[in-house]
Structure formats: structure tokens, C-alpha cells
N, C-alpha and C positions, 0 to 999 in steps of 0.2 A: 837104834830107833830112828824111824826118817823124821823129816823134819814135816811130814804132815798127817803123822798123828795126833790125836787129842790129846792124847797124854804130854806131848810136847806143847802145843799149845797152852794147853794147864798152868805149865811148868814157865812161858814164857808171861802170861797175864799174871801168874801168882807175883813174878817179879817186876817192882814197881820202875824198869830202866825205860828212858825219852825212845832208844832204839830199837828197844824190843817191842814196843809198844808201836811204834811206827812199822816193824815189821809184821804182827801181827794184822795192822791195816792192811796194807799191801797183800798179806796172804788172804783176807776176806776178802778184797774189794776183787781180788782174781776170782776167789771162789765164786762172789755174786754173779763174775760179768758171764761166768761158763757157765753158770745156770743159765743166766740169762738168754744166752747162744744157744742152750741146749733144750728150752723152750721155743725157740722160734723155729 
């Protein structure tokens, strides 16, 4: 399973870890900023 499926994601907010949770950031704040890009 890649590490950008949903099911992975799930799997990383289900668990309450300082790094996974900061990983999780990092993989949004990517995901926003390429909307973002892919908007303009």
C-alpha cells in the first residue's frame, strides 16, 4: 500500500504518535499547496 492512500492516512490519524501527526501535516500542507498550483 503507498503511503498516499487514504487507507494509510486512516491508519496514521487513528494513531495518536507527535510524528505521525506531524507527518500527516506535511502530507496536507503538500497536498494543499498543489491544488493550489493547479488552480492558478
Amino acid at each position: 500500500m503507498s503511503a498516499g492512500t487514504p487507507g494509510c492516512l486512516h491508519q496514521v490519524r487513528s494513531a495518536p504518535r507527535s510524528d505521525s501527526f506531524i507527518e500527516v501535516r506535511l502530507y496536507e500542507h503538500g497536498v494543499y499547496e498543489g491544488l493550489i498550483e493547479h488552480e492558478r
